[in-house]
Structures are given as structure tokens and as C-alpha cells.
C-alpha positions as CSV (number, residue, x, y, z in Angstrom):
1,X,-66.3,41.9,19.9
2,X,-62.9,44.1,19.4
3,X,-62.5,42.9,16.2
4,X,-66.5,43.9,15.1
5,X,-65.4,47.6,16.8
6,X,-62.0,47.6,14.9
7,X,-64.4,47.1,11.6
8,X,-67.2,49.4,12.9
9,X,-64.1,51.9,13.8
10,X,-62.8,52.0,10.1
11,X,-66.1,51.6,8.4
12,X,-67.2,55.0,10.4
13,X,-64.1,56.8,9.6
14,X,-64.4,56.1,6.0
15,X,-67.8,57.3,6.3
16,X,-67.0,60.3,7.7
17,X,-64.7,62.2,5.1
18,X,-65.6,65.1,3.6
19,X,-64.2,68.4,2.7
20,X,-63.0,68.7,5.9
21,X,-63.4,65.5,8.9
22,X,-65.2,66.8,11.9
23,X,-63.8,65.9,15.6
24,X,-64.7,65.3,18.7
25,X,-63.2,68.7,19.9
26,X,-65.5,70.7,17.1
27,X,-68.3,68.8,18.0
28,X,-68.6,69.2,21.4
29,X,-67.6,73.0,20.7
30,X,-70.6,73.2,18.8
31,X,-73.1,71.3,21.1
32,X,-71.9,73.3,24.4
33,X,-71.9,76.6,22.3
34,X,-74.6,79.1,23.6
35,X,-75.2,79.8,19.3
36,X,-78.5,78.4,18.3
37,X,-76.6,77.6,14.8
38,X,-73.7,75.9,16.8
39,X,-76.5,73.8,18.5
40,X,-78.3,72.7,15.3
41,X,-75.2,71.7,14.2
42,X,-74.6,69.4,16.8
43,X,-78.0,68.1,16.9
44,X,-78.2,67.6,13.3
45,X,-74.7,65.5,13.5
46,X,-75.0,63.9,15.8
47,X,-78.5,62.7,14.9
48,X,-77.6,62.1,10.9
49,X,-74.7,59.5,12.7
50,X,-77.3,57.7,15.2
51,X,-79.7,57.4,11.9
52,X,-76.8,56.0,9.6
53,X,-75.8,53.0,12.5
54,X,-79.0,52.6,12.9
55,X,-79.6,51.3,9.2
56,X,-77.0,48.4,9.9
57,X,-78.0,45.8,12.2
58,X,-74.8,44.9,12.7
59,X,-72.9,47.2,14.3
60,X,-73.7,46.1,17.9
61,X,-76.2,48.5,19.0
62,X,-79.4,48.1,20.6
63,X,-81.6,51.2,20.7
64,X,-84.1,51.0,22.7
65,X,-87.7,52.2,20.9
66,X,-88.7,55.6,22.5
67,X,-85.1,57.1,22.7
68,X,-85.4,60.6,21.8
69,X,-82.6,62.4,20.0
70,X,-82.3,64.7,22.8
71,X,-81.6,61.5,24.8
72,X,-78.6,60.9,22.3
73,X,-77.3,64.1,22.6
74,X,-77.4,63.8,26.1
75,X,-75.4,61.1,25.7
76,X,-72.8,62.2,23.3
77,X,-72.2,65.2,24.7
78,X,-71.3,63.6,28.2
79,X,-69.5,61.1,26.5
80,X,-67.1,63.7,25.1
81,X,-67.3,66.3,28.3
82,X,-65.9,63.1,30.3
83,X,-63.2,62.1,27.7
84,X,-61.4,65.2,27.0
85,X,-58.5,63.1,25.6
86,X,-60.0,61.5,22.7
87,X,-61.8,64.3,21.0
88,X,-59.3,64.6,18.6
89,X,-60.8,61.6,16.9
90,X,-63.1,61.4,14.0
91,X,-66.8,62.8,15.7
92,X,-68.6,60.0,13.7
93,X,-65.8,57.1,16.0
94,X,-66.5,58.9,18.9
95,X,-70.6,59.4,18.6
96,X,-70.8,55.3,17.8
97,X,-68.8,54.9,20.6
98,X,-71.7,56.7,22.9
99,X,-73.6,55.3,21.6
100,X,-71.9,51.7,22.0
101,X,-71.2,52.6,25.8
102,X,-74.9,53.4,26.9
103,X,-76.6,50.8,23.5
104,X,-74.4,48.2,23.1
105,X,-76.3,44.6,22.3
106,X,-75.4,41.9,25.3
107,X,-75.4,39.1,23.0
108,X,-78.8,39.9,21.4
109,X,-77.4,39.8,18.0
């Protein structure tokens, strides 16, 4: 299992550059913001991630049907409001690793 979240962990990074990588800390800046663009932001991030993992069925994670992606905001953004010393990471690591925490497959796959 730490070995399929060491691959997950470098396949997501790898993902995730751009013109400029997004963290954790910009992330949940823009999800707590009280700007509806900040908010969008978020949402749309955090929602483009989810759909990406959720074209691999091997990454470990077991979604159940009916989970809204309010319900993965939720999720996220507790996540990173209850690990304030990580958010310097890539957002994309620490959103699969929400995701992982509240989804992750017991032995289903």
C-alpha cells in the first residue's frame, strides 16, 4: 500500500505542473476566502483533481455513488484546516490524500 501511495504521490505531482504548481496553502486560501472567484477556484480544483483520480481505477480510492462535490470540498478543506503543516505541498498530493483518508478502498481492489 505505501509503495502504490509513493507512485500515486509522484504520478500526482507530475500531473500537477503548470506555469506555476498550486499548494495546499493557496488552495485552502482560496476555498476559505469570502471572494466568490476565490471560491470557484477552489471548487473547480479541487473538483478537476477528484474527476482526474477518478478515471484510474487504481489509485486506491473508493467513491462512493452519490458523493456530491460539495461533499469533497468538505472534505478537502477540513483535511487542509486540520493539517496546517503540510500545505506547502503540491494541492493535487494533498486533495488525493483527502480523498484517500475519507475513500480509500479496504482491499476491494
Amino acid at each position: 500500500m505505501k509503495c502504490l501511495i509513493l507512485i500515486v504521490s509522484a504520478f500526482l505531482a507530475l500531473c500537477s505542473f503548470s506555469a506555476r504548481a498550486t499548494t495546499g496553502n493557496e488552495l485552502y486560501y482560496d476555498c476559505v476566502s469570502s471572494n466568490a472567484y476565490d471560491q470557484a477556484r477552489c471548487l473547480s480544483y479541487i473538483s478537476g483533481v477528484a474527476d482526474g483520480i477518478g478515471l484510474s481505477d487504481h489509485l486506491g480510492l473508493c467513491v462512493p455513488k452519490g458523493v456530491t462535490y460539495g461533499q469533497l470540498l468538505d472534505i478537502v478543506v477540513g483535511f487542509l484546516k486540520g493539517s496546517p503543516e503540510g500545505r506547502h505541498y503540491a494541492a493535487s498530493f494533498l486533495i488525493y490524500t483527502a480523498l484517500f483518508d475519507a475513500y480509500g478502498c479496504q482491499g476491494e481492489q
